[in-house]
C-alpha positions as CSV (number, residue, x, y, z in Angstrom):
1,X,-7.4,-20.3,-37.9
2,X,-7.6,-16.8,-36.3
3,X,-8.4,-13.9,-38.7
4,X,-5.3,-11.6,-38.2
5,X,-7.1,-8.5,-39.1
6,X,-9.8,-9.4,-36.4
7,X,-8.4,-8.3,-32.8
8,X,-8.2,-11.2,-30.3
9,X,-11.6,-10.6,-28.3
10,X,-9.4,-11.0,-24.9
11,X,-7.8,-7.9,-25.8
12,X,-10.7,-5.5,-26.6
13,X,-12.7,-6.3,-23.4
14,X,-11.0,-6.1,-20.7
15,X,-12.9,-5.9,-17.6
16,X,-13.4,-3.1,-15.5
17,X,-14.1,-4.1,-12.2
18,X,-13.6,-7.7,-11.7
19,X,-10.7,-9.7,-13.6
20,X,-8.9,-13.2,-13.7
21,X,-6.9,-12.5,-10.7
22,X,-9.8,-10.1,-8.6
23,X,-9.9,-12.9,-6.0
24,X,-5.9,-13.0,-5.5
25,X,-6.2,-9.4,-5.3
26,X,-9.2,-9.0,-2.8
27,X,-7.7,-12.0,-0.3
28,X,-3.8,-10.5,-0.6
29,X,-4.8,-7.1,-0.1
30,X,-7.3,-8.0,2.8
31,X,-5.0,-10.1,4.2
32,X,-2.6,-6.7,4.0
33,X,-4.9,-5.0,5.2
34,X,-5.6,-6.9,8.5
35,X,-2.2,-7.2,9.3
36,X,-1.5,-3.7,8.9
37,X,-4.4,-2.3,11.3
38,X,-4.1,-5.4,13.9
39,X,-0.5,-3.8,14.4
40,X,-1.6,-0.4,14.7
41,X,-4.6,-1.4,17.0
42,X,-2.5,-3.6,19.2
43,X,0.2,-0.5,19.5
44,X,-1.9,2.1,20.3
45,X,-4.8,0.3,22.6
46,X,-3.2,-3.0,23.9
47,X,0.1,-2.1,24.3
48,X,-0.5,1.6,24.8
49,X,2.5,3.2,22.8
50,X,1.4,6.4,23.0
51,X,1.5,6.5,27.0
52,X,4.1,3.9,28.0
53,X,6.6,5.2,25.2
54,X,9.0,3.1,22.8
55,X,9.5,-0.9,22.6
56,X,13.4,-1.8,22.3
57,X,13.0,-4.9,19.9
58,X,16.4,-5.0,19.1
59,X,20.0,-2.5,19.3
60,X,18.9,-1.2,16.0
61,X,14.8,-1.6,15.9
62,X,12.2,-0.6,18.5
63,X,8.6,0.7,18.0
64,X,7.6,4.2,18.7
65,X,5.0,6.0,18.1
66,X,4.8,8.7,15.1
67,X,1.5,10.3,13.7
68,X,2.6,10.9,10.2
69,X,0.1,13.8,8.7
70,X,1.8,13.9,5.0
71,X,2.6,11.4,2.6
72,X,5.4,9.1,2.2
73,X,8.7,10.1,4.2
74,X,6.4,13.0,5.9
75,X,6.0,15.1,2.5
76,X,3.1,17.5,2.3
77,X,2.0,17.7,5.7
78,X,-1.6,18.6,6.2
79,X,-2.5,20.1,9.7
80,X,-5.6,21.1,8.3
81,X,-8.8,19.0,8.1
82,X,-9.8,19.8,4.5
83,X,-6.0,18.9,3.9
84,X,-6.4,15.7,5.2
85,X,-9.8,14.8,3.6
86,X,-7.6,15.8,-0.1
87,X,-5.2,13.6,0.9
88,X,-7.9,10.8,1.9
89,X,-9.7,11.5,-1.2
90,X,-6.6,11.3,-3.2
91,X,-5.9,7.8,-1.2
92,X,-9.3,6.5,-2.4
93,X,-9.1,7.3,-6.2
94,X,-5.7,5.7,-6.7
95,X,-6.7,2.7,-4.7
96,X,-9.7,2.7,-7.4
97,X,-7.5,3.1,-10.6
98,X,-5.1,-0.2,-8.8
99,X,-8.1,-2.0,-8.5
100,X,-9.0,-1.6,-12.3
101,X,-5.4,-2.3,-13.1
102,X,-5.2,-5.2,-11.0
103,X,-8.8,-6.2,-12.6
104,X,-7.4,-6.1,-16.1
105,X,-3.7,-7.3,-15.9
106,X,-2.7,-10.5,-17.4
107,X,0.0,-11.4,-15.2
108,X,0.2,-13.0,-11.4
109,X,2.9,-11.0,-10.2
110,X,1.4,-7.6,-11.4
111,X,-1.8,-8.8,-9.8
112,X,0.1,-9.6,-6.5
113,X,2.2,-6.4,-6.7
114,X,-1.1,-4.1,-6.8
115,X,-3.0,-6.3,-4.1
116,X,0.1,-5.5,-2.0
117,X,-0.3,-1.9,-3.2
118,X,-3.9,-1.9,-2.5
119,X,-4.1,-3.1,1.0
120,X,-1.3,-1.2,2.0
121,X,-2.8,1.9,0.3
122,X,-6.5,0.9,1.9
123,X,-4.6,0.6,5.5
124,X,-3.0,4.2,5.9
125,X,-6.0,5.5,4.5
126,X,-8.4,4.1,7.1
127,X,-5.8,5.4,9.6
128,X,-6.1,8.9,7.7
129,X,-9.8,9.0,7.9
130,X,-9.7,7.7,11.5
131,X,-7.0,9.4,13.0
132,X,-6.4,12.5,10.9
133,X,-3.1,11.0,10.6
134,X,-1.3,7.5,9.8
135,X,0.1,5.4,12.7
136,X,4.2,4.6,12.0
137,X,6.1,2.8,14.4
138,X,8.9,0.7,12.8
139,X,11.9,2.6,13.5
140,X,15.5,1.6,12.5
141,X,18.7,3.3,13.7
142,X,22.3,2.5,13.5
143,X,24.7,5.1,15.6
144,X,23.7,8.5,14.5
145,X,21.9,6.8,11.1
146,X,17.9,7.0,11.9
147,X,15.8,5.6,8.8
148,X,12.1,7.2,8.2
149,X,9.3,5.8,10.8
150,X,7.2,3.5,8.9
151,X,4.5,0.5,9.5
152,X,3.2,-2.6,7.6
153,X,1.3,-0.9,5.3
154,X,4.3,1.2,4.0
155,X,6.5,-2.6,3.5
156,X,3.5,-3.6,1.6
157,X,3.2,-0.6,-0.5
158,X,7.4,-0.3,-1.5
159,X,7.0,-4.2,-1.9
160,X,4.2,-3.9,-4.4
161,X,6.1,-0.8,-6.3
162,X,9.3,-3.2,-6.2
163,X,7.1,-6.1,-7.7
164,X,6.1,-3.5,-10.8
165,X,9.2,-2.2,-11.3
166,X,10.8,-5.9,-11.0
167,X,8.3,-7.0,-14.0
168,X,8.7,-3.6,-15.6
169,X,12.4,-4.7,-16.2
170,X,11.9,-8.2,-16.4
171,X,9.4,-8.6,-19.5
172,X,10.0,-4.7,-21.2
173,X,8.8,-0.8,-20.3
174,X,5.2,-1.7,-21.0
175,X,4.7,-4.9,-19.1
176,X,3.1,-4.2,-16.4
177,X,0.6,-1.9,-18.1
178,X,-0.5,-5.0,-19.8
């Protein structure tokens, strides 16, 4: 019978780098992140967006080219190089304080949530670093409505923050801290 003034040993080491779901992490979130910079790749150097202009997928969808130098929504834009290496750097220490999160949280949906995050996170980064700015594309319009220009790696990320907030709700405030 467990002592109950001795903590459970599961919950005073938790791991720091590598956790029970660090393999559905690494495979979700490389998986994310292969999708997202195929699409970009294919965009800019197959299909050439950037020289033979926008795709018309559908009345209210096509894909067109946007160099997004902020953050979400095109907040903070950084024209200057040591603004963009902030914003890069900023990029890689979140994506390091996810991965410890993911590597000590107890629950599959959390876990799937911040792999989401992660890639997503990992993907407009690269394209940061690369470019000096992120690659959106994915532009919906209805009449005179335009909503932001976005690509993969932003669904994956507001996907991931709905999965939090969805567990956040479901199982208390503190839940997906766990």
């Amino acid at each position: 019978m467990k002592d109950p003034q001795q903590p459970d040993p599961s919950e005073t080491k938790r791991p720091l780098v590598w956790g029970r779901f660090s393999s559905l992490v690494f495979v979700v979130a490389l998986a994310g992140l292969v999708a997202d910079q195929a699409s970009k790749l294919w965009l800019l150097f197959g299909y050439g967006l950037g020289v033979n202009g926008p795709i018309q997928i559908l009345p209210f969808l096509e894909f067109v080219l946007v160099w997004n130098r902020g953050v979400s929504y095109g907040l903070f834009q950084q024209d200057s190089l040591a603004g963009q290496w902030i914003l890069a750097g900023l990029t890689v220490a979140i994506t390091i304080g996810m991965w410890i999160w993911s590597a000590r949280c107890q629950s599959k949906l959390v876990a799937f949530a911040l792999a989401l995050v992660i890639g997503g996170a990992i993907g407009n980064g690269i394209d940061r670093i690369t470019y000096g700015a992120v690659v959106d594309f994915v532009h919906f319009h209805v009449g005179d409505f335009s909503w932001y220009v976005f690509n993969l790696a932003d669904v994956w990320i507001v996907a991931g923050v709905a999965g939090l907030l969805y567990d956040s709700f479901r199982n208390g405030p503190n839940s997906a801290a766990k």
